[in-house]
BARO-55897 format. One record per residue (C-alpha): x, y, z; residue number from 1; residue in one letter; chain. Coordinates in nm, 3 decimals, m for minus. Example, Ala and Ser with C-alpha at 12.3 -4.5 7.8 and 13.67 -1.06 7.14 Angstrom:
2
+---------+---------+---------+-----+------+-----+
!       u !       v !       w ! seq ! type ! mol !
+---------+---------+---------+-----+------+-----+
!   1.230 !  m0.450 !   0.780 !   1 !    A !   A !
!   1.367 !  m0.106 !   0.714 !   2 !    S !   A !
+---------+---------+---------+-----+------+-----+
END
This chain:
304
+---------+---------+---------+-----+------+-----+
!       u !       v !       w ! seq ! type ! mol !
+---------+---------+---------+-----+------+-----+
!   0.000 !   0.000 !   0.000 !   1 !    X !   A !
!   0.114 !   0.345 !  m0.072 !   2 !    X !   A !
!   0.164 !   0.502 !   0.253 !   3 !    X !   A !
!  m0.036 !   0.807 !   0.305 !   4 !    X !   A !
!   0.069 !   1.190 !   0.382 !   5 !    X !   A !
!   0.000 !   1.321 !   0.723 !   6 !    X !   A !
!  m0.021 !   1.653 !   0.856 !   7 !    X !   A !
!   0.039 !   1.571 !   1.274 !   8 !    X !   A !
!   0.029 !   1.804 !   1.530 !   9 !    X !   A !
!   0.404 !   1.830 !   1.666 !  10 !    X !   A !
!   0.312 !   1.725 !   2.037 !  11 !    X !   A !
!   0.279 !   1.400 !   1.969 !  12 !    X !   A !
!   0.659 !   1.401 !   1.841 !  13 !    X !   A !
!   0.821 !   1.661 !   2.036 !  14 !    X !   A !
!   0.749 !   1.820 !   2.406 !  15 !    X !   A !
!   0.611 !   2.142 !   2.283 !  16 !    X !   A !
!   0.270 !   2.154 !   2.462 !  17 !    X !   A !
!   0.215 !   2.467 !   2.701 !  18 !    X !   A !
!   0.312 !   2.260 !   2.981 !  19 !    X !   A !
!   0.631 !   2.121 !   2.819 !  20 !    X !   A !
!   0.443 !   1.785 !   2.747 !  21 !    X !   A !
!   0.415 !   1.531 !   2.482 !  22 !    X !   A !
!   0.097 !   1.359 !   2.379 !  23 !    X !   A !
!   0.124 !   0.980 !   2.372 !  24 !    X !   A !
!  m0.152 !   0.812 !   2.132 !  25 !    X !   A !
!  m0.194 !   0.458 !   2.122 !  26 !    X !   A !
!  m0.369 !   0.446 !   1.758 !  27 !    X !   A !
!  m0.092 !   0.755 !   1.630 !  28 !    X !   A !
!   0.183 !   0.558 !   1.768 !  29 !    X !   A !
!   0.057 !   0.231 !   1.632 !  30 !    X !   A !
!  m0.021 !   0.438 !   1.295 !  31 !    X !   A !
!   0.344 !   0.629 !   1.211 !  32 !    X !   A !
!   0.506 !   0.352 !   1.054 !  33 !    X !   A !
!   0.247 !   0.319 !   0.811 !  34 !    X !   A !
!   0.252 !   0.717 !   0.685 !  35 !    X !   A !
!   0.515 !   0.979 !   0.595 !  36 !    X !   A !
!   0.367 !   1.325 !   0.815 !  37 !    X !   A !
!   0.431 !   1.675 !   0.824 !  38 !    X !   A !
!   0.431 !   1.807 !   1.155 !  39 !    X !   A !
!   0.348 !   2.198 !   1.295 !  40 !    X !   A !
!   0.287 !   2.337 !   1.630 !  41 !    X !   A !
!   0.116 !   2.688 !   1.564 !  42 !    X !   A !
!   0.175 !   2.822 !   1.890 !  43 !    X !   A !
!   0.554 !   2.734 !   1.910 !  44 !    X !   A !
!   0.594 !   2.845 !   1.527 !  45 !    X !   A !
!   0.434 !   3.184 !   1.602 !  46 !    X !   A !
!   0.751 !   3.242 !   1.845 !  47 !    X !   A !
!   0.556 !   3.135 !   2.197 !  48 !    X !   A !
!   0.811 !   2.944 !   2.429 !  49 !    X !   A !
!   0.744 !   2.595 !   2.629 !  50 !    X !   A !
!   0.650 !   2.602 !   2.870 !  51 !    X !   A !
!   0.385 !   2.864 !   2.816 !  52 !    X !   A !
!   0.094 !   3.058 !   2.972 !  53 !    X !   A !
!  m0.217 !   2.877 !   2.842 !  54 !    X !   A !
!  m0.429 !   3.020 !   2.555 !  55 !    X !   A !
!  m0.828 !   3.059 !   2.531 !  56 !    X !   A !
!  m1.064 !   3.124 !   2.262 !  57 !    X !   A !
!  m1.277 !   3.429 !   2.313 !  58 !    X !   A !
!  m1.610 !   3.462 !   2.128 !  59 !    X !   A !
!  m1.607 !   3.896 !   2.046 !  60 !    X !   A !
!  m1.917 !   3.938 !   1.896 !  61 !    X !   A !
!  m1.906 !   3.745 !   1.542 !  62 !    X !   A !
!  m1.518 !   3.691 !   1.552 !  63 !    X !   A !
!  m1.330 !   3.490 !   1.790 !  64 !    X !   A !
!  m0.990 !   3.598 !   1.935 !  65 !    X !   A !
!  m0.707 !   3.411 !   2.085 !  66 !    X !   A !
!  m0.653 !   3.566 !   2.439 !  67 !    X !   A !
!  m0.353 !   3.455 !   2.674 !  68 !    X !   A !
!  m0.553 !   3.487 !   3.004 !  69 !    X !   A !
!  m0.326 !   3.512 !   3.213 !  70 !    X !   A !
!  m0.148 !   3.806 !   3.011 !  71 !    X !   A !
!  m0.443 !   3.969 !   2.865 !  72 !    X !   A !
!  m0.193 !   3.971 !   2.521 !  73 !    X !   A !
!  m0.410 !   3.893 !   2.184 !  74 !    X !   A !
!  m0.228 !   3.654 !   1.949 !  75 !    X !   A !
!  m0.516 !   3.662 !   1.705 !  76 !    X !   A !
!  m0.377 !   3.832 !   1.448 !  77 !    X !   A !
!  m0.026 !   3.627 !   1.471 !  78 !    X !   A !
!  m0.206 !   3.272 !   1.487 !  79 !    X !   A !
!  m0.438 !   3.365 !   1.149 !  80 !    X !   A !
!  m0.177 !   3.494 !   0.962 !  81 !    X !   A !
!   0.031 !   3.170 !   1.061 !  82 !    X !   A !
!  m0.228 !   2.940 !   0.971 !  83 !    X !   A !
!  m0.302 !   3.098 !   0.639 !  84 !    X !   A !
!   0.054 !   3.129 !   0.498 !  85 !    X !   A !
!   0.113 !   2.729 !   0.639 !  86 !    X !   A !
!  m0.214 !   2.627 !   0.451 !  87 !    X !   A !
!  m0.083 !   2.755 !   0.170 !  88 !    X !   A !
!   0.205 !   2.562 !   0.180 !  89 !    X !   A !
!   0.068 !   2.232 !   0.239 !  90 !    X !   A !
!   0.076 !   2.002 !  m0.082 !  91 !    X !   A !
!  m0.001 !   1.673 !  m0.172 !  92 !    X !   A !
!  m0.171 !   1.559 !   0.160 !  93 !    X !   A !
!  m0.439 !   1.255 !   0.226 !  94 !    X !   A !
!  m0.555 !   1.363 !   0.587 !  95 !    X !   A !
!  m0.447 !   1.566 !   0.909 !  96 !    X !   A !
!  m0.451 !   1.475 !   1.265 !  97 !    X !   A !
!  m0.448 !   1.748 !   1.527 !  98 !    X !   A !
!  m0.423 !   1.762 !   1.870 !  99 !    X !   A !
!  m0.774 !   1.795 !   2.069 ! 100 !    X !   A !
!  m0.931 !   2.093 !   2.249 ! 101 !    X !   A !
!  m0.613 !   2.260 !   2.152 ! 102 !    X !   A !
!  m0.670 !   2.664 !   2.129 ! 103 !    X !   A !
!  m0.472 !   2.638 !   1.765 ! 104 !    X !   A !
!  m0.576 !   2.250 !   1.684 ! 105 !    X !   A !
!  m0.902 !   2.123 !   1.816 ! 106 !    X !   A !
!  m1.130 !   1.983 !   1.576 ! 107 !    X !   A !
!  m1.497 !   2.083 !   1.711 ! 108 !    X !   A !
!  m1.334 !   2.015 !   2.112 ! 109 !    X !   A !
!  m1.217 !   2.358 !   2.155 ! 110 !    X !   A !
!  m1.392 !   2.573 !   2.447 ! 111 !    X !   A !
!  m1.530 !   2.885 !   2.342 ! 112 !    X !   A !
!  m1.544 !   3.165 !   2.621 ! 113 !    X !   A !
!  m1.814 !   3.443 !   2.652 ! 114 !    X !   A !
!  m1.813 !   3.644 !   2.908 ! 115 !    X !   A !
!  m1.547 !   3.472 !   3.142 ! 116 !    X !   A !
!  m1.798 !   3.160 !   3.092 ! 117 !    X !   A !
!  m1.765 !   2.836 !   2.865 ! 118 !    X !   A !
!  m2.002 !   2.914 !   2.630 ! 119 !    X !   A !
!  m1.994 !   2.613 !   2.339 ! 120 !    X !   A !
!  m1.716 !   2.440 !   2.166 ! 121 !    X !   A !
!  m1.521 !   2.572 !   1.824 ! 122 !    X !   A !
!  m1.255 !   2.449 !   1.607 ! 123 !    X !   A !
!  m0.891 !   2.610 !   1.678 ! 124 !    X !   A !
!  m0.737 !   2.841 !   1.473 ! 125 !    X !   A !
!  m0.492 !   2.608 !   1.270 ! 126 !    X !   A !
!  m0.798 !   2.357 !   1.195 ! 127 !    X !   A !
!  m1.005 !   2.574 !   1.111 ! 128 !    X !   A !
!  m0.780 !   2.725 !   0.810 ! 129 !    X !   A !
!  m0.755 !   2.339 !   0.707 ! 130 !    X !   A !
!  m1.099 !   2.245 !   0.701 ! 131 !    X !   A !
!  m1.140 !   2.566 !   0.475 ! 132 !    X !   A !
!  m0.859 !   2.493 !   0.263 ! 133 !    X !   A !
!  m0.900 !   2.077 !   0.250 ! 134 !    X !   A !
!  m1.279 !   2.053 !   0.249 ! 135 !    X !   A !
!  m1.268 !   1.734 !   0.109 ! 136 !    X !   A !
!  m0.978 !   1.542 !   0.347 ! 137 !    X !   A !
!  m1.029 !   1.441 !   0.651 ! 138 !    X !   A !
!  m0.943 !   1.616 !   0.933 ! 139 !    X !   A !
!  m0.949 !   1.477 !   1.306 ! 140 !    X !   A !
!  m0.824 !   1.499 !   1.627 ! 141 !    X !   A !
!  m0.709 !   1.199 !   1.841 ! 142 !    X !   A !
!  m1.033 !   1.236 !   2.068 ! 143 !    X !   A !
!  m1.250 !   1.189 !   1.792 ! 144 !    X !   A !
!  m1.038 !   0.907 !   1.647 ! 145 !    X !   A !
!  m1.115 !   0.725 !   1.944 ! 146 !    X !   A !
!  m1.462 !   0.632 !   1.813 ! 147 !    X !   A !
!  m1.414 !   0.303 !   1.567 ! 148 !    X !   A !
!  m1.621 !   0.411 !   1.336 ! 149 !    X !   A !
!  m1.470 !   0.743 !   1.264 ! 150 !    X !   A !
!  m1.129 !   0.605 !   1.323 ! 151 !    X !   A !
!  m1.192 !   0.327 !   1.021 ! 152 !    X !   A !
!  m1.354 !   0.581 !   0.833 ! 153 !    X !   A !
!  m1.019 !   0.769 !   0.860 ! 154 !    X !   A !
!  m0.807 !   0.508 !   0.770 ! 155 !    X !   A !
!  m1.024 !   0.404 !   0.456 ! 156 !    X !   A !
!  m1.022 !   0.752 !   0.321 ! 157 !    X !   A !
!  m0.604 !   0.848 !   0.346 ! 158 !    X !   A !
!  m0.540 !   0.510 !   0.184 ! 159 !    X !   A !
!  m0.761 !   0.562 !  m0.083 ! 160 !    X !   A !
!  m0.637 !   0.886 !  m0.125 ! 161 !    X !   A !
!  m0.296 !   0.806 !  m0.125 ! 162 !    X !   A !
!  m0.347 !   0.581 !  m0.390 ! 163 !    X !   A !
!  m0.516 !   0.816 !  m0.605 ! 164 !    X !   A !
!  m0.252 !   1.065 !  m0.537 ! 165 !    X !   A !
!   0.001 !   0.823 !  m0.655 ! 166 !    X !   A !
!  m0.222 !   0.761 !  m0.959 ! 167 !    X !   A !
!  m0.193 !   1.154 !  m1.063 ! 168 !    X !   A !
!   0.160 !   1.144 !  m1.067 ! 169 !    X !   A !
!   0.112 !   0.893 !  m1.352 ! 170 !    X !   A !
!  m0.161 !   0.911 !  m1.552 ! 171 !    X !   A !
!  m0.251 !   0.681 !  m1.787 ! 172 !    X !   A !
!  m0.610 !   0.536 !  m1.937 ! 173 !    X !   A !
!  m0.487 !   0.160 !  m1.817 ! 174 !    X !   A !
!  m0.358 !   0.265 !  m1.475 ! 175 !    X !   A !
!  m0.754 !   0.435 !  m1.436 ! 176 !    X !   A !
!  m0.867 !   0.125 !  m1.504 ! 177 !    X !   A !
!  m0.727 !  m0.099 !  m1.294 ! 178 !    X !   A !
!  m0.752 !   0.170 !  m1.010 ! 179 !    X !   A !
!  m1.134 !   0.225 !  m1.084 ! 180 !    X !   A !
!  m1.140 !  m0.179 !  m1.083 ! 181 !    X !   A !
!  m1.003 !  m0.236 !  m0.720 ! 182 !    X !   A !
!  m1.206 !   0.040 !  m0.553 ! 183 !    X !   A !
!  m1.526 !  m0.054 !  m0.714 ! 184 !    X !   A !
!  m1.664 !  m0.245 !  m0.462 ! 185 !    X !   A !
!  m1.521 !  m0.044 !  m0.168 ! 186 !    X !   A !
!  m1.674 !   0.285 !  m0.384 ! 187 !    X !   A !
!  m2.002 !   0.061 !  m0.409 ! 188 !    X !   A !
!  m2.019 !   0.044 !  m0.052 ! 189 !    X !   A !
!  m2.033 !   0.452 !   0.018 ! 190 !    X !   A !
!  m2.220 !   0.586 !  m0.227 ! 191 !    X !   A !
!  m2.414 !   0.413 !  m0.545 ! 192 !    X !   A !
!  m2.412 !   0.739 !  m0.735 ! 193 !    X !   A !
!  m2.081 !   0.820 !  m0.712 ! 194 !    X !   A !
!  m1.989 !   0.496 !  m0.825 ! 195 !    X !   A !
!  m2.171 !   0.501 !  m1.122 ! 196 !    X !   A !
!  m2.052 !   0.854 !  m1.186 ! 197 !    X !   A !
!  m1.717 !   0.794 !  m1.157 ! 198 !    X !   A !
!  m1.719 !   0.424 !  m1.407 ! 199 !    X !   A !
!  m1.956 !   0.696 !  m1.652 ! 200 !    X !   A !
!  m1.595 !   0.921 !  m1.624 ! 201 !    X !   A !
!  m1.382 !   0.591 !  m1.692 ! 202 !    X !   A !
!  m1.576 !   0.476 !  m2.002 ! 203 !    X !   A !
!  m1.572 !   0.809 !  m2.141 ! 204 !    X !   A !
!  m1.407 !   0.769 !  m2.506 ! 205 !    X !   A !
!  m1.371 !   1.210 !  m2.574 ! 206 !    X !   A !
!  m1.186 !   1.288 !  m2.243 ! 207 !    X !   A !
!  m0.791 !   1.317 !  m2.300 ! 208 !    X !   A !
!  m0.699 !   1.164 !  m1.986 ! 209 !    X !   A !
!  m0.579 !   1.469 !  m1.808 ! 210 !    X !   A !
!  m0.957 !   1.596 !  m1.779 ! 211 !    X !   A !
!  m1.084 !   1.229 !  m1.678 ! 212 !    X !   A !
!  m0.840 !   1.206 !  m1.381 ! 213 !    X !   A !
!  m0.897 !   1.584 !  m1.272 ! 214 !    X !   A !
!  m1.317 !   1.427 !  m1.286 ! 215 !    X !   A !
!  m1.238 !   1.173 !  m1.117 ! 216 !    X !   A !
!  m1.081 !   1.309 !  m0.842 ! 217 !    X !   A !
!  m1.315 !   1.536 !  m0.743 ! 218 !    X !   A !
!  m1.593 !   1.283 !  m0.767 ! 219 !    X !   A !
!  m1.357 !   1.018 !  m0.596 ! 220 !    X !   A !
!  m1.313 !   1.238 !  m0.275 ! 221 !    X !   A !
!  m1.681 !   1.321 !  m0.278 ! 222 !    X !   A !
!  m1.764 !   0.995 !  m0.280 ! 223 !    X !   A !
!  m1.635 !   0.895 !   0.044 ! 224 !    X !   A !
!  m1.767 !   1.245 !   0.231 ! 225 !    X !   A !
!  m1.993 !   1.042 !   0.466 ! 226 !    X !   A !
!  m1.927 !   0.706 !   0.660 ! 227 !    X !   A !
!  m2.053 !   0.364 !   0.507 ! 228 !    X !   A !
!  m2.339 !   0.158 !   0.688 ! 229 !    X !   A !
!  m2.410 !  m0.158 !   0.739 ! 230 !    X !   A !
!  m2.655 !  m0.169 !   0.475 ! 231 !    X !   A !
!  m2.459 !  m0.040 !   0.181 ! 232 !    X !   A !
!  m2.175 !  m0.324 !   0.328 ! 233 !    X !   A !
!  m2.451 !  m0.641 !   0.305 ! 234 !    X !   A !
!  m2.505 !  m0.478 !  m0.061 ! 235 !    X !   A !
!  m2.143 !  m0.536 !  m0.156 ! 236 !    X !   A !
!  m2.133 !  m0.845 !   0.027 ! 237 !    X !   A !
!  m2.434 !  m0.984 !  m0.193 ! 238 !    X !   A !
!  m2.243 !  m0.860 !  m0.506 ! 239 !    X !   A !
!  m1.932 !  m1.049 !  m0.401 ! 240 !    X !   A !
!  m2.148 !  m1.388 !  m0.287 ! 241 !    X !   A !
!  m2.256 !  m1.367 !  m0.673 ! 242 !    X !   A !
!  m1.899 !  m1.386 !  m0.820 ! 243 !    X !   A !
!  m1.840 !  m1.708 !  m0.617 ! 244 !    X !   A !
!  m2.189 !  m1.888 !  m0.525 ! 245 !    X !   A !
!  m2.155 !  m2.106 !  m0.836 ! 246 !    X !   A !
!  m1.870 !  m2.240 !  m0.670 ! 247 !    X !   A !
!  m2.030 !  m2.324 !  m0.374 ! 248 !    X !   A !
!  m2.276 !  m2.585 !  m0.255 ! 249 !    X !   A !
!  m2.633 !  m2.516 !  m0.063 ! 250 !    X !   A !
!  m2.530 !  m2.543 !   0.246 ! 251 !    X !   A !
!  m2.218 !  m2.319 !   0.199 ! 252 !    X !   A !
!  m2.432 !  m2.053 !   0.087 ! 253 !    X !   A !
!  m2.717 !  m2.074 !   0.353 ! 254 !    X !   A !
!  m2.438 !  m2.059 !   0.584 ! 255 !    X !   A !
!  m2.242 !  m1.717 !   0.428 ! 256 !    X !   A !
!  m2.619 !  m1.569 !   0.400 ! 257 !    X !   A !
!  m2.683 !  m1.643 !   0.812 ! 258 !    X !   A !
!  m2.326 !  m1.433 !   0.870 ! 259 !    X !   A !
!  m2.421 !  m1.192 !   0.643 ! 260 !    X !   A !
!  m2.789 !  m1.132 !   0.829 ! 261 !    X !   A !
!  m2.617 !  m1.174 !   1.130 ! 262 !    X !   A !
!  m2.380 !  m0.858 !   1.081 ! 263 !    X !   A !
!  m2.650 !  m0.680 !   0.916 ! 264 !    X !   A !
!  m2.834 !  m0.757 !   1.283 ! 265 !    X !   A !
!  m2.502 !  m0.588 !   1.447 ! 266 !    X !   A !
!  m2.451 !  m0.959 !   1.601 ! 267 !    X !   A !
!  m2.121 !  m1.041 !   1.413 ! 268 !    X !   A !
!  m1.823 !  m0.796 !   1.344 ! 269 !    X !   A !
!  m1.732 !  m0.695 !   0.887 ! 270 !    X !   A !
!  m1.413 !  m0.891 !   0.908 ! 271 !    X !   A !
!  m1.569 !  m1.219 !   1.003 ! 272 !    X !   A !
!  m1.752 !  m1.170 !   0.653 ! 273 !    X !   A !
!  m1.502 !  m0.963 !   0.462 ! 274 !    X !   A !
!  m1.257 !  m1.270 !   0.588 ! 275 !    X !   A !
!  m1.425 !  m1.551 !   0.446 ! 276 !    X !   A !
!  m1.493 !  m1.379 !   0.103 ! 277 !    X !   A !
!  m1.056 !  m1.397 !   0.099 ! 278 !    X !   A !
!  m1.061 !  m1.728 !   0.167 ! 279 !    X !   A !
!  m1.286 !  m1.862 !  m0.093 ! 280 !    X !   A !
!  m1.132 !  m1.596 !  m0.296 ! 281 !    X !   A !
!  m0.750 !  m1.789 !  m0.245 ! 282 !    X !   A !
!  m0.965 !  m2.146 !  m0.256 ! 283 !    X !   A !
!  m1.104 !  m2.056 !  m0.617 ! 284 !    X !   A !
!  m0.823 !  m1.843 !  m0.755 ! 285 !    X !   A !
!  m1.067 !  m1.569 !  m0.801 ! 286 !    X !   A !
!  m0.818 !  m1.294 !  m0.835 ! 287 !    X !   A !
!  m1.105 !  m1.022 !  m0.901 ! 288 !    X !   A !
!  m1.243 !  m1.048 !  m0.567 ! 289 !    X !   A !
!  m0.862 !  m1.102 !  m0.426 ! 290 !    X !   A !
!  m0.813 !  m0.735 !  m0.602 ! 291 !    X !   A !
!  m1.080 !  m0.545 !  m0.404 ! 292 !    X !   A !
!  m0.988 !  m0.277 !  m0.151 ! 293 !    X !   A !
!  m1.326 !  m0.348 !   0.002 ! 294 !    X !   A !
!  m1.171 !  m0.667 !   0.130 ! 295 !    X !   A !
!  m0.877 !  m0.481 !   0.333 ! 296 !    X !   A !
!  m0.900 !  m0.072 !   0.252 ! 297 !    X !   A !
!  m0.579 !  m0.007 !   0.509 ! 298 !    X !   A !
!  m0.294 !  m0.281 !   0.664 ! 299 !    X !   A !
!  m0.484 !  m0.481 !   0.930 ! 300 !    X !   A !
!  m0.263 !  m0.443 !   1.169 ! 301 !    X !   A !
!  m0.449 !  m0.081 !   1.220 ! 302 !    X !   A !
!  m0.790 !  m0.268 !   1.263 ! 303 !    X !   A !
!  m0.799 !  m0.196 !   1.636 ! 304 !    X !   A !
+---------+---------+---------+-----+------+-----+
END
């Protein structure tokens, strides 16, 4: 697998929280081997030392300012004009990771003070330039990554992205195809339209292949926006039964059709299913179903 591009927040590489600390991560420890990353702290970069007094977001009418409390200094300014030159210089990236209810990182975690009171929660500065900038890569912090769903969710999208980053560098009508051809179940199982869409934009015979990748692209990222379900996943599953059922005898396929109701119940975890489909895959030599990123979107070893 190509490994994916990372922007990280530098505190979980370096001590440069306000307190001197450094964040330890089980899932971004167990993850770095498995990406290249970019890392920034804004606060450090904008010339604040470690330790540091802390920093608070300040709702001020329909703006929000970055107030050191104890100080009563205003890095507003300093922080926004960071955050925009840094986005600006941040190419060829499949996802960021940022460090939660950080003033400068927090992804949605961040308190918001009005009137000396918590008042709601925000995005920090930093994230908030990225999610402007990078609309359609995901962008979390390790609190939210904590939830499965949103952590696989992650995972599926950077690989994928990576991977079609990769495929830019190099494009070619065959390489499309075979690309398009691995992800088309794992497309199938997020979004129906897109995937028809985007084989519509591989079939195309007028398109010089420039235009059909920058198409694709924009329809690829859009097509894993939202999270999959459990019902799109029994879909794919069905389509995947049908390229080996002739193979099988009755009682095989009664049996894969109780797992599959079972996980569509929520009794049974994907991988029991998604690991059977690779074995009968090996035992038939089906090398189509052996292809699909469906089966294994990121290195298992990330799975928990």
């Amino acid at each position: 697998m190509a490994k994916p591009k990372i922007v990280i927040s530098r505190c979980f590489f370096q001590p440069v929280r306000y307190n001197g600390g450094i964040v330890i991560d089980q899932f971004v420890e167990k993850l770095k081997p498995y990406i290249e990353y970019l890392d920034f702290c804004p606060e450090s970069d904008i010339g604040l030392g470690v330790p540091r007094q802390r920093l608070i977001i300040v709702e001020d009418g329909l703006s929000k300012r970055l107030i050191q409390p104890e100080t009563g200094k205003d890095f507003t300014e300093p922080m926004i004009d960071y955050a925009n030159k840094t986005v600006s210089s941040i190419d060829e990236i499949d996802g960021f990771i940022l460090k939660a209810k950080s003033p400068s990182c927090g992804v949605g975690s961040t308190k918001l003070y009005r009137d000396g009171s918590i008042a709601g929660k925000t995005d920090g500065f930093f994230a908030e330039a990225i999610k402007k900038s990078f609309p359609h890569l995901p962008v979390e912090d390790e609190g939210r990554l904590r939830d499965e769903g949103i952590r696989k969710h992650f995972l599926t999208r950077v690989f994928a992205f990576s991977e079609l980053r990769q495929l830019c560098k190099d494009p070619k009508p065959k390489y499309l195809v075979d690309f398009h051809s691995k992800y088309k179940f794992l497309i199938m199982s997020y979004s129906q339209k897109h995937l028809q869409e985007l084989g519509q934009i591989v079939a195309d015979g007028k398109m010089s292949i420039e235009d059909k990748i920058d198409k694709y692209k924009e329809k690829f990222y859009q097509a894993f926006a939202k999270k999959t379900n459990r019902k799109r996943n029994v879909n794919v599953f069905m389509h995947i039964l049908g390229y080996v059922s002739k193979n099988l005898n009755e009682r095989e396929k009664k049996h894969i059709l109780q797992l599959i109701d079972r996980y569509s119940k929520g009794n049974i975890e994907m991988k029991v299913i998604t690991e059977l489909f690779k074995s009968l895959a090996y035992r038939f030599e089906n090398k189509y179903i052996l292809l699909q990123k469906f089966l294994e979107p990121y290195p298992p070893e990330l799975e928990s």
